[in-house]
C-alpha positions in Angstrom: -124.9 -2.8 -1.0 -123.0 0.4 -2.2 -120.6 0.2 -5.1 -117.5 1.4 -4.6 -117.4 4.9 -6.1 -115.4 5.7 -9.5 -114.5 9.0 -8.4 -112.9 10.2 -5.4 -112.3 13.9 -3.8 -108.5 13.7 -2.9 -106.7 15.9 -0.7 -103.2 16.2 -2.5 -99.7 17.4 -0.6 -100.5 21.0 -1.8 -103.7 20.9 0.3 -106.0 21.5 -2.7 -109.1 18.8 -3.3 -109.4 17.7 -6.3 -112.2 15.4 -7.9 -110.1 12.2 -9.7 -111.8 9.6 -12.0 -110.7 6.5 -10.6 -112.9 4.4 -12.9 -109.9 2.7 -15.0 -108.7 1.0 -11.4 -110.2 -2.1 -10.4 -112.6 -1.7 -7.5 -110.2 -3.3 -4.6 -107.8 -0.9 -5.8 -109.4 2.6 -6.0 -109.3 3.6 -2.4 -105.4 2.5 -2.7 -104.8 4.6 -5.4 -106.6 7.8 -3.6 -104.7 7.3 -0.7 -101.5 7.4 -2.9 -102.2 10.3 -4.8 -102.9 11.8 -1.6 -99.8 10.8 0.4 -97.6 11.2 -3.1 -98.3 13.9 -5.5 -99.4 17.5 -5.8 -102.7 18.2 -7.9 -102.6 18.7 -11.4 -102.3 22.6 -11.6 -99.6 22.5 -9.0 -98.0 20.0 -10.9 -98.1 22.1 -14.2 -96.8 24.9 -12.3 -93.9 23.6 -10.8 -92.9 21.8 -14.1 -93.6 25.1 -15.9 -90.6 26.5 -13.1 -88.5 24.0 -13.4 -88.7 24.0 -17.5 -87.9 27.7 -17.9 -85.6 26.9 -14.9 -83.1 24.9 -17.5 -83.9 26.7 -20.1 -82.4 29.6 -18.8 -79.6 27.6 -17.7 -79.1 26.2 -21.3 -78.7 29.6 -22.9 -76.4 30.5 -20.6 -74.2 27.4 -21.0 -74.3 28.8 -24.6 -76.2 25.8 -25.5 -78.5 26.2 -29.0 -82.2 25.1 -29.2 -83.3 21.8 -29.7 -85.4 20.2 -32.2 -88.0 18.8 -32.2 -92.0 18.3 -30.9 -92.6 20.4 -28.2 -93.2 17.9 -25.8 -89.5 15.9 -26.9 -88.2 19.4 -26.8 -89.0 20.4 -23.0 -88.0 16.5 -21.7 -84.6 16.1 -24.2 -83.6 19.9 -22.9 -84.3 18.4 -18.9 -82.6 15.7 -20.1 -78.8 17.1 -22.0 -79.1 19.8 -18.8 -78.8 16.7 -15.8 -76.4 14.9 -18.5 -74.1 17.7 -18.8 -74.5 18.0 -14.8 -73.8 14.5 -14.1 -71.0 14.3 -16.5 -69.3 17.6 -14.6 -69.4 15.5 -11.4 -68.2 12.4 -12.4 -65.5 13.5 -14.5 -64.3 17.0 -13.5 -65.3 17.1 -9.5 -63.5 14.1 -9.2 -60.3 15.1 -10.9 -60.3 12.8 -13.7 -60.8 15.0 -16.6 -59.5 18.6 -16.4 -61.6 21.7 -16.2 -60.3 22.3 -19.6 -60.7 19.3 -21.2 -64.7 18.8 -20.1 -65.1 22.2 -22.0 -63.9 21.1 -25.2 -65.1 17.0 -25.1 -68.4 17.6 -23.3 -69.3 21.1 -23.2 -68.4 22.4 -27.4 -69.4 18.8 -29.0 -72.8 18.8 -26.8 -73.4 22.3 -28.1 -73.4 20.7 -32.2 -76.1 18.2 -31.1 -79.5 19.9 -31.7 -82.2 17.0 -32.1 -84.1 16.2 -29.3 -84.5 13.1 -30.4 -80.7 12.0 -29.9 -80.8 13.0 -26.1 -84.0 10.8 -25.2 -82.3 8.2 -27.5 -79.4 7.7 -25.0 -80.6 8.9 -21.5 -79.7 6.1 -19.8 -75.6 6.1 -20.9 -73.6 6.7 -18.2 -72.7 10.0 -17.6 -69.2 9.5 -17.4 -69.3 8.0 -20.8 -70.8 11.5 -22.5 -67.4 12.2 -23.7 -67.4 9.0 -26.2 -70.7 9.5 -27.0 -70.2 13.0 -28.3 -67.2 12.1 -29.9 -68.7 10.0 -32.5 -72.8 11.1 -32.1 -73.9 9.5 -35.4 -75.8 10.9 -37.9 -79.2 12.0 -36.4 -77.5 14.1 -33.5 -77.5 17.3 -35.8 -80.9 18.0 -36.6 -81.8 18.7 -40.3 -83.7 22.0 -39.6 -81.5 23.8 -37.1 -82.8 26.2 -34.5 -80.9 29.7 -34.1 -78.9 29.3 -31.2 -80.1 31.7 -28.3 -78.0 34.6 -27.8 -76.1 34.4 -24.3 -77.5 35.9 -21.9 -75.7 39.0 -20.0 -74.0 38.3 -16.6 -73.4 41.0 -13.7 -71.0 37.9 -12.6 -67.1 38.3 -13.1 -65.5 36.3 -15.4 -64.5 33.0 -14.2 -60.8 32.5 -13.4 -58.7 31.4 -16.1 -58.6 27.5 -16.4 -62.4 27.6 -14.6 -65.7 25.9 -16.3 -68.4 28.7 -16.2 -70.5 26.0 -17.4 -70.6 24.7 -13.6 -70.2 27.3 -11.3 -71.2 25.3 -7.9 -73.9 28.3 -6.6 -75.9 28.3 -9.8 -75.4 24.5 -10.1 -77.2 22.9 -7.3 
């Protein structure tokens, strides 16, 4: 009898083969899980790759939202910034895009107090609030929102883009906001 083998070449949905340890699955479950990785997920440089994109991505978009640096580990850094970026997105939605909070009004509840929260930390913290609620929350952030050791803000980056109309959020401009 063979055993069932610990490591398996999988195909992945970028069409590169990769060789995966499998050893820390059960036996009856190691063909399951290559199949899934398979079917599901791109290999690990592809991965890396597109996170990298998508990273520098909202980072770009942060600075220019005007939004300062987190702090923070690296790794809580790069997920908190992910993280404030889809808030802030989710918040424009719900609130402005459906007419309950002026244009006006999301700039100086959501937009200026988000800009004052600088720890990393506080964004993972409260990920799952709704994101209509962002306005409270920023109102009153509590005392480990504001980071001790402050990042320099980044400087805002130049536009070849008019000026938004008077009364507009540049923050959400629908083409550069998917």
């Amino acid at each position: 009898m063979t055993p069932i083998p610990t490591e398996w070449d999988i195909t992945h949905t970028c069409g590169h083969t990769v060789r995966k340890n499998l050893s820390d699955k059960p036996a009856g479950q190691r063909a399951g899980t290559a199949r899934w990785f398979a079917k599901n997920r791109q290999c690990p440089a592809c991965e890396a790759e597109q996170r990298a994109a998508e990273d520098a991505e909202l980072r770009a978009e942060a600075e220019r939202d005007g939004m300062p640096e987190l702090v923070g580990n690296d790794g809580a850094v790069r997920w908190a910034v992910r993280i404030r970026q889809e808030f802030l997105r989710a918040s424009f939605r719900e609130l402005v895009e459906t007419n309950l909070v002026d244009p006006a009004v999301f700039q100086r509840d959501v937009l200026e107090a988000a800009r004052r929260v600088t720890a990393a930390r506080w964004w993972i913290d409260n990920r799952e609030i709704a994101a209509a609620d962002l306005p409270e929350l920023l109102a009153e952030p509590g005392p480990g929102a504001i980071a001790k050791t402050r990042a320099p803000a980044a400087p805002a980056a130049a536009s070849s883009e008019p000026a938004p109309a008077a009364g507009r959020v540049s923050f959400f401009d629908k083409k550069a906001n998917r």
